[in-house]
C-alpha positions as CSV (number, residue, x, y, z in Angstrom):
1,X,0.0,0.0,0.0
2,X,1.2,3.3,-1.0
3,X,2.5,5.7,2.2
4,X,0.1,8.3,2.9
5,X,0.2,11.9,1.2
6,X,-2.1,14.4,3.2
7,X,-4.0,16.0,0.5
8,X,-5.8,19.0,2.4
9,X,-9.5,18.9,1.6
10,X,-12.3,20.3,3.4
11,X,-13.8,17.0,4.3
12,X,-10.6,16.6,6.6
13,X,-12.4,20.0,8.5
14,X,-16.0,18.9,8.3
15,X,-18.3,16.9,6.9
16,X,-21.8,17.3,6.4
17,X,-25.1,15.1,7.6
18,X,-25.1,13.5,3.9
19,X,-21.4,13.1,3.4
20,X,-21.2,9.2,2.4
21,X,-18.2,7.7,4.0
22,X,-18.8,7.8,7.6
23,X,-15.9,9.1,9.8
24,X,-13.2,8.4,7.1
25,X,-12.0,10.3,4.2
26,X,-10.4,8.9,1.3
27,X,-6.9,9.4,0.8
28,X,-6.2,7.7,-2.8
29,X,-8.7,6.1,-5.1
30,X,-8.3,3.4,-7.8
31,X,-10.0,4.4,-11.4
32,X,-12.7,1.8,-12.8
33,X,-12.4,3.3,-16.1
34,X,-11.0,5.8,-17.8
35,X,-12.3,9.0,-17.0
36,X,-11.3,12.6,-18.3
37,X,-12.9,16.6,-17.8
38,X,-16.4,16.9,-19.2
39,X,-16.6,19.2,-22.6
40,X,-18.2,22.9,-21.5
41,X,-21.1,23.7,-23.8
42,X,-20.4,25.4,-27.2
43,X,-17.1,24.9,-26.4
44,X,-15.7,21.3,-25.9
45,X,-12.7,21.1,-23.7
46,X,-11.3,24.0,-25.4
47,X,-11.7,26.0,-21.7
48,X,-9.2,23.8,-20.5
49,X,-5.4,25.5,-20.3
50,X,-2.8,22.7,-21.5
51,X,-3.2,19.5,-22.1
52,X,-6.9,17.8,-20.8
53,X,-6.2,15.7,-17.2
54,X,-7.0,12.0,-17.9
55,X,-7.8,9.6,-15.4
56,X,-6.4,6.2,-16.4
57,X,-8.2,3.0,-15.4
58,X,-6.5,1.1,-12.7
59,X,-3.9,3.9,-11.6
60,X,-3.9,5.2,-8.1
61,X,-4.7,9.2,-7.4
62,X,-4.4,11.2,-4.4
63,X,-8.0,11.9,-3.5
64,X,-9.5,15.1,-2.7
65,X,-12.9,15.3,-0.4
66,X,-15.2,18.0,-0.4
67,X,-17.2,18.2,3.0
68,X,-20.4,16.6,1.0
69,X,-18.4,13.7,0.1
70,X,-17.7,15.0,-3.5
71,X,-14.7,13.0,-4.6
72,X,-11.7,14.4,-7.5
73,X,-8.5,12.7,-8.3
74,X,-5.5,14.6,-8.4
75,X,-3.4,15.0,-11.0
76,X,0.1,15.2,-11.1
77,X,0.3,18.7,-12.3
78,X,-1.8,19.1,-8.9
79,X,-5.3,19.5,-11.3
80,X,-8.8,18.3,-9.2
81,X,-10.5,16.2,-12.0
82,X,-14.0,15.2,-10.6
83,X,-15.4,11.7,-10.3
84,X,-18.6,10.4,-10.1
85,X,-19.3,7.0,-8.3
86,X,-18.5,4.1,-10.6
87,X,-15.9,5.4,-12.1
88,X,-13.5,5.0,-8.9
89,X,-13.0,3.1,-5.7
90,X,-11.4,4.5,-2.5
91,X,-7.6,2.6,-2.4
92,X,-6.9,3.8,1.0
93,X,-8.6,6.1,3.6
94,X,-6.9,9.2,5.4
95,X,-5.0,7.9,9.1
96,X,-6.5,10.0,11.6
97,X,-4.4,8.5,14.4
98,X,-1.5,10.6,14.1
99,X,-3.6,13.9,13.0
100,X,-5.5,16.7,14.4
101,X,-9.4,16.0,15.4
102,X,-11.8,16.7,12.8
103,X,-13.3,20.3,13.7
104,X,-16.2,22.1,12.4
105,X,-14.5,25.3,12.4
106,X,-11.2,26.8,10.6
107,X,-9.8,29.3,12.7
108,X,-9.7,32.4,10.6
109,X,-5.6,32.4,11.2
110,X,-5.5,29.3,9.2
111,X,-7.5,31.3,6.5
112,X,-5.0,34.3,6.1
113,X,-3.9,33.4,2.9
114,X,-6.7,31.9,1.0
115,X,-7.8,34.2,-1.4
116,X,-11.5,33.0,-3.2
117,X,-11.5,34.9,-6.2
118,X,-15.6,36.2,-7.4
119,X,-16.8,37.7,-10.5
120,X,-19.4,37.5,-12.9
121,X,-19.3,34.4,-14.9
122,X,-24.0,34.2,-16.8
123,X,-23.4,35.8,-20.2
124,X,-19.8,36.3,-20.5
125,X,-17.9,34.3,-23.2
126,X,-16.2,31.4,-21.8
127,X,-18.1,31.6,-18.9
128,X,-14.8,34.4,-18.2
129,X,-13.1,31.3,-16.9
130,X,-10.0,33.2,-18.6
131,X,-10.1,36.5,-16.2
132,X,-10.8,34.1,-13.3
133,X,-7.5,31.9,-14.5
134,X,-5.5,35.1,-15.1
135,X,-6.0,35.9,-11.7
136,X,-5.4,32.4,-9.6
137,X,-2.5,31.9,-11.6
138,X,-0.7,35.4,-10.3
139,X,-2.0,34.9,-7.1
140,X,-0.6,31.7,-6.6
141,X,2.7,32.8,-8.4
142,X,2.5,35.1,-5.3
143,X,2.4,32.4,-3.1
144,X,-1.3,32.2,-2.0
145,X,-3.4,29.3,-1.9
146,X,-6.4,30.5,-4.3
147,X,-10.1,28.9,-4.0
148,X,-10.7,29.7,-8.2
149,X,-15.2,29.0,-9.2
150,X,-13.5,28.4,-12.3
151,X,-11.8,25.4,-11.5
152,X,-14.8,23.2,-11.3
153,X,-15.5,23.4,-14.7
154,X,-19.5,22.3,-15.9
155,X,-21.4,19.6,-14.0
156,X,-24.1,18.1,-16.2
157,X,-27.3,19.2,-14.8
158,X,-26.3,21.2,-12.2
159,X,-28.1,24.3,-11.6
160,X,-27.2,27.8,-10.6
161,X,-28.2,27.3,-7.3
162,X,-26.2,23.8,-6.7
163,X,-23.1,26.0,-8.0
164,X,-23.6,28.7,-5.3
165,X,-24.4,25.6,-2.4
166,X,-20.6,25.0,-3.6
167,X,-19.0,28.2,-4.1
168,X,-20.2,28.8,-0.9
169,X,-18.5,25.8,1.3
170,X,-14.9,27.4,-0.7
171,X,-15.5,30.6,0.5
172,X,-15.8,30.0,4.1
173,X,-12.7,28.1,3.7
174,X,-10.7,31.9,3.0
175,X,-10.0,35.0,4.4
176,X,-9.8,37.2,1.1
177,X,-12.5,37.5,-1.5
178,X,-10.6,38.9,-4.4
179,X,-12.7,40.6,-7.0
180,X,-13.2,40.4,-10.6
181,X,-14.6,43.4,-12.7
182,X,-18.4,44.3,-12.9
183,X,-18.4,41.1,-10.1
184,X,-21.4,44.2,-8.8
185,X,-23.7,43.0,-12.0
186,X,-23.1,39.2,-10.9
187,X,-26.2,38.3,-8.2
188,X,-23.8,35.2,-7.3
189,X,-20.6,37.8,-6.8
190,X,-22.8,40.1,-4.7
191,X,-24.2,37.0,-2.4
192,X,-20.4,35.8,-1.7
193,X,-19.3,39.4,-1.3
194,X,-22.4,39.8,1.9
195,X,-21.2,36.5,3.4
196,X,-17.6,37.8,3.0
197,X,-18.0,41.0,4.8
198,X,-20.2,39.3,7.7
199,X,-17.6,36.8,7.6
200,X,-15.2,39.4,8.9
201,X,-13.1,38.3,5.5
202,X,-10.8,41.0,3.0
203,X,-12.8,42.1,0.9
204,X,-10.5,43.4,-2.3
205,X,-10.4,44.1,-6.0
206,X,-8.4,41.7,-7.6
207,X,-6.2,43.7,-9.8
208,X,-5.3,46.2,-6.2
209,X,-3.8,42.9,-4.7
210,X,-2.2,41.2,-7.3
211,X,-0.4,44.9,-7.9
212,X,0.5,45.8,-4.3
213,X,1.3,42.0,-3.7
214,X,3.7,42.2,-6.7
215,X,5.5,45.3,-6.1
Protein backbone atom coordinates (compact mmCIF):
# COMPACT_ATOMS: atom_id res chain seq x y z
CA UNK A 1 0.00 0.00 0.00
CA UNK A 2 1.18 3.28 -1.04
CA UNK A 3 2.53 5.69 2.15
CA UNK A 4 0.06 8.26 2.89
CA UNK A 5 0.24 11.92 1.22
CA UNK A 6 -2.08 14.42 3.21
CA UNK A 7 -4.00 15.98 0.51
CA UNK A 8 -5.76 18.98 2.38
CA UNK A 9 -9.49 18.92 1.57
CA UNK A 10 -12.34 20.29 3.40
CA UNK A 11 -13.78 17.05 4.25
CA UNK A 12 -10.55 16.60 6.58
CA UNK A 13 -12.35 19.97 8.54
CA UNK A 14 -16.00 18.86 8.34
CA UNK A 15 -18.30 16.92 6.94
CA UNK A 16 -21.85 17.33 6.43
CA UNK A 17 -25.13 15.14 7.61
CA UNK A 18 -25.10 13.51 3.91
CA UNK A 19 -21.45 13.10 3.45
CA UNK A 20 -21.22 9.19 2.45
CA UNK A 21 -18.17 7.67 4.03
CA UNK A 22 -18.78 7.85 7.62
CA UNK A 23 -15.85 9.05 9.81
CA UNK A 24 -13.23 8.36 7.08
CA UNK A 25 -12.01 10.35 4.23
CA UNK A 26 -10.42 8.90 1.30
CA UNK A 27 -6.85 9.40 0.84
CA UNK A 28 -6.22 7.70 -2.81
CA UNK A 29 -8.66 6.10 -5.09
CA UNK A 30 -8.27 3.35 -7.84
CA UNK A 31 -10.03 4.35 -11.38
CA UNK A 32 -12.68 1.84 -12.83
CA UNK A 33 -12.39 3.26 -16.12
CA UNK A 34 -10.97 5.78 -17.79
CA UNK A 35 -12.26 9.02 -16.99
CA UNK A 36 -11.35 12.56 -18.33
CA UNK A 37 -12.86 16.60 -17.82
CA UNK A 38 -16.38 16.93 -19.19
CA UNK A 39 -16.64 19.19 -22.56
CA UNK A 40 -18.16 22.86 -21.54
CA UNK A 41 -21.11 23.73 -23.81
CA UNK A 42 -20.40 25.36 -27.17
CA UNK A 43 -17.07 24.89 -26.44
CA UNK A 44 -15.71 21.31 -25.86
CA UNK A 45 -12.70 21.08 -23.73
CA UNK A 46 -11.35 24.02 -25.41
CA UNK A 47 -11.68 25.98 -21.69
CA UNK A 48 -9.23 23.84 -20.49
CA UNK A 49 -5.43 25.52 -20.25
CA UNK A 50 -2.78 22.75 -21.52
CA UNK A 51 -3.20 19.48 -22.11
CA UNK A 52 -6.86 17.77 -20.83
CA UNK A 53 -6.19 15.74 -17.22
CA UNK A 54 -6.99 11.99 -17.94
CA UNK A 55 -7.80 9.62 -15.41
CA UNK A 56 -6.40 6.23 -16.39
CA UNK A 57 -8.21 3.01 -15.40
CA UNK A 58 -6.55 1.14 -12.71
CA UNK A 59 -3.94 3.95 -11.61
CA UNK A 60 -3.91 5.19 -8.15
CA UNK A 61 -4.66 9.17 -7.42
CA UNK A 62 -4.43 11.23 -4.44
CA UNK A 63 -7.98 11.95 -3.54
CA UNK A 64 -9.54 15.10 -2.65
CA UNK A 65 -12.94 15.27 -0.45
CA UNK A 66 -15.24 17.98 -0.40
CA UNK A 67 -17.21 18.24 3.05
CA UNK A 68 -20.39 16.60 1.02
CA UNK A 69 -18.43 13.68 0.06
CA UNK A 70 -17.70 15.02 -3.54
CA UNK A 71 -14.71 12.99 -4.59
CA UNK A 72 -11.71 14.44 -7.47
CA UNK A 73 -8.47 12.68 -8.28
CA UNK A 74 -5.46 14.61 -8.37
CA UNK A 75 -3.36 15.03 -10.95
CA UNK A 76 0.11 15.19 -11.08
CA UNK A 77 0.30 18.68 -12.28
CA UNK A 78 -1.79 19.14 -8.94
CA UNK A 79 -5.35 19.49 -11.26
CA UNK A 80 -8.82 18.27 -9.24
CA UNK A 81 -10.49 16.19 -11.99
CA UNK A 82 -14.03 15.23 -10.59
CA UNK A 83 -15.38 11.73 -10.28
CA UNK A 84 -18.57 10.38 -10.09
CA UNK A 85 -19.26 7.04 -8.26
CA UNK A 86 -18.52 4.10 -10.58
CA UNK A 87 -15.94 5.40 -12.06
CA UNK A 88 -13.46 5.02 -8.87
CA UNK A 89 -13.00 3.08 -5.68
CA UNK A 90 -11.37 4.54 -2.52
CA UNK A 91 -7.59 2.64 -2.35
CA UNK A 92 -6.90 3.81 0.99
CA UNK A 93 -8.59 6.08 3.58
CA UNK A 94 -6.90 9.19 5.43
CA UNK A 95 -4.99 7.93 9.11
CA UNK A 96 -6.49 9.98 11.63
CA UNK A 97 -4.39 8.47 14.41
CA UNK A 98 -1.49 10.64 14.14
CA UNK A 99 -3.64 13.89 12.97
CA UNK A 100 -5.46 16.69 14.42
CA UNK A 101 -9.42 16.04 15.44
CA UNK A 102 -11.75 16.72 12.78
CA UNK A 103 -13.30 20.26 13.66
CA UNK A 104 -16.25 22.09 12.39
CA UNK A 105 -14.49 25.30 12.45
CA UNK A 106 -11.17 26.82 10.57
CA UNK A 107 -9.84 29.30 12.67
CA UNK A 108 -9.66 32.41 10.58
CA UNK A 109 -5.64 32.45 11.22
CA UNK A 110 -5.51 29.32 9.19
CA UNK A 111 -7.53 31.29 6.47
CA UNK A 112 -4.98 34.31 6.13
CA UNK A 113 -3.88 33.39 2.93
CA UNK A 114 -6.66 31.86 1.03
CA UNK A 115 -7.84 34.24 -1.39
CA UNK A 116 -11.55 33.03 -3.18
CA UNK A 117 -11.53 34.89 -6.22
CA UNK A 118 -15.57 36.19 -7.45
CA UNK A 119 -16.76 37.73 -10.48
CA UNK A 120 -19.37 37.49 -12.88
CA UNK A 121 -19.31 34.42 -14.94
CA UNK A 122 -23.96 34.22 -16.78
CA UNK A 123 -23.39 35.78 -20.24
CA UNK A 124 -19.84 36.26 -20.46
CA UNK A 125 -17.94 34.27 -23.17
CA UNK A 126 -16.18 31.39 -21.81
CA UNK A 127 -18.10 31.61 -18.85
CA UNK A 128 -14.85 34.39 -18.17
CA UNK A 129 -13.12 31.35 -16.91
CA UNK A 130 -10.01 33.21 -18.65
CA UNK A 131 -10.11 36.48 -16.18
CA UNK A 132 -10.77 34.15 -13.34
CA UNK A 133 -7.52 31.93 -14.50
CA UNK A 134 -5.45 35.10 -15.14
CA UNK A 135 -5.97 35.89 -11.68
CA UNK A 136 -5.36 32.41 -9.58
CA UNK A 137 -2.50 31.88 -11.60
CA UNK A 138 -0.71 35.43 -10.30
CA UNK A 139 -2.04 34.90 -7.10
CA UNK A 140 -0.64 31.68 -6.57
CA UNK A 141 2.70 32.78 -8.42
CA UNK A 142 2.45 35.09 -5.32
CA UNK A 143 2.39 32.42 -3.13
CA UNK A 144 -1.34 32.24 -1.99
CA UNK A 145 -3.44 29.32 -1.90
CA UNK A 146 -6.37 30.46 -4.34
CA UNK A 147 -10.06 28.89 -4.00
CA UNK A 148 -10.72 29.71 -8.20
CA UNK A 149 -15.23 28.99 -9.20
CA UNK A 150 -13.48 28.40 -12.31
CA UNK A 151 -11.81 25.37 -11.47
CA UNK A 152 -14.83 23.16 -11.28
CA UNK A 153 -15.45 23.44 -14.72
CA UNK A 154 -19.48 22.32 -15.94
CA UNK A 155 -21.40 19.58 -13.98
CA UNK A 156 -24.12 18.14 -16.24
CA UNK A 157 -27.26 19.18 -14.81
CA UNK A 158 -26.33 21.23 -12.25
CA UNK A 159 -28.11 24.34 -11.58
CA UNK A 160 -27.17 27.82 -10.56
CA UNK A 161 -28.16 27.35 -7.29
CA UNK A 162 -26.19 23.78 -6.66
CA UNK A 163 -23.08 25.98 -7.95
CA UNK A 164 -23.60 28.69 -5.26
CA UNK A 165 -24.43 25.62 -2.38
CA UNK A 166 -20.58 25.04 -3.65
CA UNK A 167 -19.00 28.16 -4.12
CA UNK A 168 -20.17 28.83 -0.87
CA UNK A 169 -18.50 25.77 1.28
CA UNK A 170 -14.95 27.37 -0.69
CA UNK A 171 -15.49 30.64 0.53
CA UNK A 172 -15.82 29.95 4.08
CA UNK A 173 -12.65 28.08 3.69
CA UNK A 174 -10.71 31.92 2.97
CA UNK A 175 -9.97 34.99 4.41
CA UNK A 176 -9.77 37.23 1.11
CA UNK A 177 -12.49 37.47 -1.55
CA UNK A 178 -10.58 38.95 -4.40
CA UNK A 179 -12.75 40.63 -7.04
CA UNK A 180 -13.20 40.43 -10.55
CA UNK A 181 -14.58 43.39 -12.69
CA UNK A 182 -18.39 44.26 -12.91
CA UNK A 183 -18.39 41.11 -10.11
CA UNK A 184 -21.40 44.20 -8.84
CA UNK A 185 -23.67 42.98 -12.02
CA UNK A 186 -23.06 39.21 -10.90
CA UNK A 187 -26.17 38.28 -8.25
CA UNK A 188 -23.82 35.23 -7.29
CA UNK A 189 -20.57 37.79 -6.76
CA UNK A 190 -22.76 40.10 -4.66
CA UNK A 191 -24.16 37.00 -2.44
CA UNK A 192 -20.43 35.76 -1.73
CA UNK A 193 -19.33 39.36 -1.31
CA UNK A 194 -22.38 39.79 1.90
CA UNK A 195 -21.23 36.52 3.36
CA UNK A 196 -17.58 37.76 3.00
CA UNK A 197 -18.00 40.96 4.76
CA UNK A 198 -20.24 39.32 7.69
CA UNK A 199 -17.60 36.79 7.55
CA UNK A 200 -15.23 39.40 8.93
CA UNK A 201 -13.13 38.34 5.46
CA UNK A 202 -10.84 41.04 3.03
CA UNK A 203 -12.84 42.10 0.85
CA UNK A 204 -10.45 43.42 -2.32
CA UNK A 205 -10.40 44.12 -5.97
CA UNK A 206 -8.44 41.73 -7.57
CA UNK A 207 -6.21 43.70 -9.75
CA UNK A 208 -5.30 46.16 -6.22
CA UNK A 209 -3.82 42.89 -4.73
CA UNK A 210 -2.21 41.15 -7.30
CA UNK A 211 -0.42 44.86 -7.87
CA UNK A 212 0.49 45.80 -4.25
CA UNK A 213 1.32 42.00 -3.68
CA UNK A 214 3.68 42.17 -6.73
CA UNK A 215 5.54 45.29 -6.12
Amino acid sequence: MPTEKRIDCPALHKRSNSYPFGSRVPCTVRMLKNVTADPMPGIGLAYIKGTVPLAMQNNIYDAWTNSHGAVAAVMPDGRHLGLRPGEFEVYTWHDFSSAPAVSGVTLQADRANRVYVAGPMTGIADFNYPAFNAVADQLRALGYEVENPADNGIVEGAQWADYMAYDLTRLGLCGVIALLPDWEKSQGAKLEVLIAERLGMTVVNAHDLVTREAV
